[in-house]
C-alpha positions in Angstrom: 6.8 105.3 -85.7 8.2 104.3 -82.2 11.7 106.1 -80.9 13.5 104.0 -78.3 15.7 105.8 -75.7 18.1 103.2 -73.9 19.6 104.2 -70.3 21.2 103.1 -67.7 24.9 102.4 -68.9 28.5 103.3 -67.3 31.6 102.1 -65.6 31.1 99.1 -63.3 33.9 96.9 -61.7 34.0 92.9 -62.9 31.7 91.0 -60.5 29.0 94.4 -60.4 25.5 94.5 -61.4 23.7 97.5 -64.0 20.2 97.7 -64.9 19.4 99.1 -68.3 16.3 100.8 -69.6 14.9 101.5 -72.7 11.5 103.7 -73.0 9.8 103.5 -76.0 7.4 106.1 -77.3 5.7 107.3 -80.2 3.7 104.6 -81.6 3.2 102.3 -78.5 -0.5 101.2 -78.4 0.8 98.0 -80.1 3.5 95.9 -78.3 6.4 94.6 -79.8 8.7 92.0 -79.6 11.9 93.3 -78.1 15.6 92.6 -77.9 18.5 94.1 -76.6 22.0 93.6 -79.2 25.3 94.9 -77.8 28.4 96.2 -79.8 32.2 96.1 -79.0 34.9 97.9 -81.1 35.6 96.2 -84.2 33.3 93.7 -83.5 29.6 92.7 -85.3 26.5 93.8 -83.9 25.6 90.5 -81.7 22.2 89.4 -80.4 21.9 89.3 -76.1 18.7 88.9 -75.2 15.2 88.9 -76.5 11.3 88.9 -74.9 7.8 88.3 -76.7 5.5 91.1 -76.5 3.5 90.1 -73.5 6.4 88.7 -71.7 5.7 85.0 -71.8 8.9 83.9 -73.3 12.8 85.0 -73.2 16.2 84.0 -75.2 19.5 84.7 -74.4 22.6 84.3 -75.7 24.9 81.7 -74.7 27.6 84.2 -73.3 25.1 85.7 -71.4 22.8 83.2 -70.0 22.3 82.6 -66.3 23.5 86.1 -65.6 21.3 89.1 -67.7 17.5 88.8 -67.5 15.5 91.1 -69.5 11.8 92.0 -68.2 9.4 94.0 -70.0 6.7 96.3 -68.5 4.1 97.6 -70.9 2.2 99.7 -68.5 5.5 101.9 -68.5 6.1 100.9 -72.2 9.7 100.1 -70.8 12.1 97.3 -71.3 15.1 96.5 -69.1 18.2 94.5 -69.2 19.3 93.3 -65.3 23.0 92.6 -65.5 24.7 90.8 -63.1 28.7 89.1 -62.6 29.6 91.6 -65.4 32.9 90.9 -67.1 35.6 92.9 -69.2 33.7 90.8 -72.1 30.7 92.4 -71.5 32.0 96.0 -72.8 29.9 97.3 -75.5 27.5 99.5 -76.2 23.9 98.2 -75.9 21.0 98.5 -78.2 17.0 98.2 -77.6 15.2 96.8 -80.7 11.6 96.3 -81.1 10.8 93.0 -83.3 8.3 93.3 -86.3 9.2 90.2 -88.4 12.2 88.0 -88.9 14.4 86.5 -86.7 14.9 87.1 -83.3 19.1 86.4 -83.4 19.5 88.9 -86.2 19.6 92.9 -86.1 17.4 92.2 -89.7 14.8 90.9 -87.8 14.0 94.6 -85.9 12.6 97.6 -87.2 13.2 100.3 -84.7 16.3 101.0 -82.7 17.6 102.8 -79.8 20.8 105.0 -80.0 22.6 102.9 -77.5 24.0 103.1 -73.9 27.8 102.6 -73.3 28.5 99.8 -70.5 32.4 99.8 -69.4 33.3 97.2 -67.3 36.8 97.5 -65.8 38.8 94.6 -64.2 
């Protein structure tokens, strides 16, 4: 079993930067694929932004491309999310997943999941 504890989120103006975290423990001599999903009110879970389990590869979603880059370190078993040029659109709360099988755009795809971080970004 691994528990995954996200970080990291709060109120930042449009045009601000965040960092998220998300320490994983438990089960962690294995590495897993990870991605980070966010959540608005009323909305479906959608995918953000996912990284292989060494750190060779990354996806992001269209909406988020160009300004988020997650980065893994496995020495500190920890997974971040570097947020930059936030906008209003960007309000949700924000999920860490670790991958075992399936796809990487769907919440189906990841077995474990964090309880979320809430990232406000005001106009």
């Amino acid at each position: 079993q691994v528990q995954l504890v996200e970080s990291g989120g709060r109120l930042v103006e449009a045009g601000g930067s965040l960092r998220l975290s998300c320490a994983a423990s438990g089960r962690t001599d294995r590495n897993y694929a990870m991605g980070w999903f966010r959540q608005a009110p009323g909305k479906e879970r959608e995918f953000v932004a996912t990284i292989t389990s060494n750190g060779d590869s990354t996806w992001y979603a269209d909406s988020v491309k160009g300004r988020f880059t997650i980065s893994r370190d496995n020495a500190k078993n920890t997974v971040y999310l570097q947020m930059t040029s936030l906008e209003p659109e960007d309000t949700a709360v924000y999920y860490c997943a670790a991958r075992v099988r399936g796809s990487i755009y769907r919440p189906s795809g990841y077995e474990y999941w964090g309880q979320g971080t809430q990232v406000t970004v005001s106009s």
